[in-house]
N, C-alpha and C positions, 0 to 999 in steps of 0.2 A: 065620476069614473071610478069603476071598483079597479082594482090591481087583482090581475089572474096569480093563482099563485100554485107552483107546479113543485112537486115532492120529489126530492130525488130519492136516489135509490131503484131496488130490480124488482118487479114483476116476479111472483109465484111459478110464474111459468117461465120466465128467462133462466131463474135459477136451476129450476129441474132440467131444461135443454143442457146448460152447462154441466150439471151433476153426469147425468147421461153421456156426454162427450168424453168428460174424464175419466168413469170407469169402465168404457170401452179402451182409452187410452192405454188404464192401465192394467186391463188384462192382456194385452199385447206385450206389456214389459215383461213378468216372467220368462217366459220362454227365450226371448232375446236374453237376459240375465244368465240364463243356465249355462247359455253355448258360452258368453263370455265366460262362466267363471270355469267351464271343462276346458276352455285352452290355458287357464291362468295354472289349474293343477297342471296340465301341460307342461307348458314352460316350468314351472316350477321345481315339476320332480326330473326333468332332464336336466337343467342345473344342477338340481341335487345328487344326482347320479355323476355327472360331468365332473363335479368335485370331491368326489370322491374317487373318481378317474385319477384326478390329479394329484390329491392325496397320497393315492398309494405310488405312483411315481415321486414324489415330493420324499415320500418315506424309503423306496430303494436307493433314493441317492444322498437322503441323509446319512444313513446306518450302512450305509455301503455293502446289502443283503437284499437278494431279489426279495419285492414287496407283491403282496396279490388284493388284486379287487375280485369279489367274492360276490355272484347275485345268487342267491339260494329262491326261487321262483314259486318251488312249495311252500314257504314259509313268508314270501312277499317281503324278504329281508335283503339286504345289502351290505356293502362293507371292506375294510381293508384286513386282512390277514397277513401276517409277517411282521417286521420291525415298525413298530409304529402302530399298530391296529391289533383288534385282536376281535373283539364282539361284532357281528352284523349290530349293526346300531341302526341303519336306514333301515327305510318301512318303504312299503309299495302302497298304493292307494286301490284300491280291489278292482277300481275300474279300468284302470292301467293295461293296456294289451303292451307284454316285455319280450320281445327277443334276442339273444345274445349268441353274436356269432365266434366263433375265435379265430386265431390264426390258422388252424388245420380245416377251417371252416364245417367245424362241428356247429350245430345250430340248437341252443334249446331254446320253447317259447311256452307260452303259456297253454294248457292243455295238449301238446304236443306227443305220441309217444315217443319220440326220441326224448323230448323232456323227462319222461318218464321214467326209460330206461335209466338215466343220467341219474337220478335223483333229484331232477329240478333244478342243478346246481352246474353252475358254470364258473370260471374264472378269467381273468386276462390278467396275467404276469409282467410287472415291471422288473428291468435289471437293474445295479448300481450306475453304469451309464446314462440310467434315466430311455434308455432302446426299452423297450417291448415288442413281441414276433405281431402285435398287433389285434385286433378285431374290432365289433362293430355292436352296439348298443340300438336298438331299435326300439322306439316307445310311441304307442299310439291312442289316444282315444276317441270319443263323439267328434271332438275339436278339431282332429290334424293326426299327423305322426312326424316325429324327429329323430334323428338317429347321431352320435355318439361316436363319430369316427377315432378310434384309438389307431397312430399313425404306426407304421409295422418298422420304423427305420427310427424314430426319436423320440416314440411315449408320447406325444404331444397330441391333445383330445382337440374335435372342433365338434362342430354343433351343427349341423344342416337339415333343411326340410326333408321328412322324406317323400320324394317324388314319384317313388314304386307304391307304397301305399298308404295315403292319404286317407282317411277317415276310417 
């Protein structure tokens, strides 16, 4: 009696099936990849916006001297003005759709001609009470949009979906 004797290991053609499987796989992942990383700048630069919200309230009631957050649109810069601040130092990401409302609910955004008129440039004022008259931060891209509530009665920023316009 001979003993059959059987080879392990893949067939030529099992391995090209598999080959095949997976770079259909993974030309399906970029595209998923991208949306994740446009809400990650998302989130991102609304935090980084938000804290700088806070910043400049942080700074009118340190130095007890209204303190200003400054979005200059043209220039895709940001920043605190007054006691405490002084350079737009944040940067905007080109892809970024920004509107910024104020308390007199003056609105500039990006390509807007009210923007235009304005110089691109808006601010929202803290007091040494840490109050601000308020406004609203609106930031949107491919991913979503979020907006930046500056509260009109305590300076105090939150951070919510926005729900009027979404992508």
């Amino acid at each position: 009696m001979t003993a059959r004797r059987t080879q392990a290991g893949f067939t030529l053609l099992e391995l090209l099936v598999v080959l095949a499987i997976a770079g259909t796989l993974m030309s399906l992942v970029p595209p998923a990849a991208g949306r994740a990383g446009d809400g990650a700048r998302l989130r991102g630069a609304v935090q980084a916006l938000a804290g700088s919200l806070a910043l400049a309230r942080s700074a009118a009631v340190m130095s007890n001297a209204d303190a200003v957050f400054v979005l200059d649109l043209a220039n895709r810069r940001y920043g605190v003005s007054g006691p405490g601040g002084g350079a737009l130092d944040g940067r905007l990401d080109a892809d970024l759709r920004i509107a910024l409302t104020t308390d007199a609910r003056d609105t500039i955004q990006d390509g807007d001609r009210a923007g235009d008129r304005a110089g691109g440039r808006g601010a929202i004022r803290f007091h040494p009470d840490g109050g601000s008259p308020g406004g609203e931060v609106r930031v949107a891209n491919r991913a979503g949009a979020m907006v930046i509530r500056v509260d009109w009665l305590t300076g105090r920023t939150r951070i919510l979906p926005d729900t009027d316009r979404a992508g």
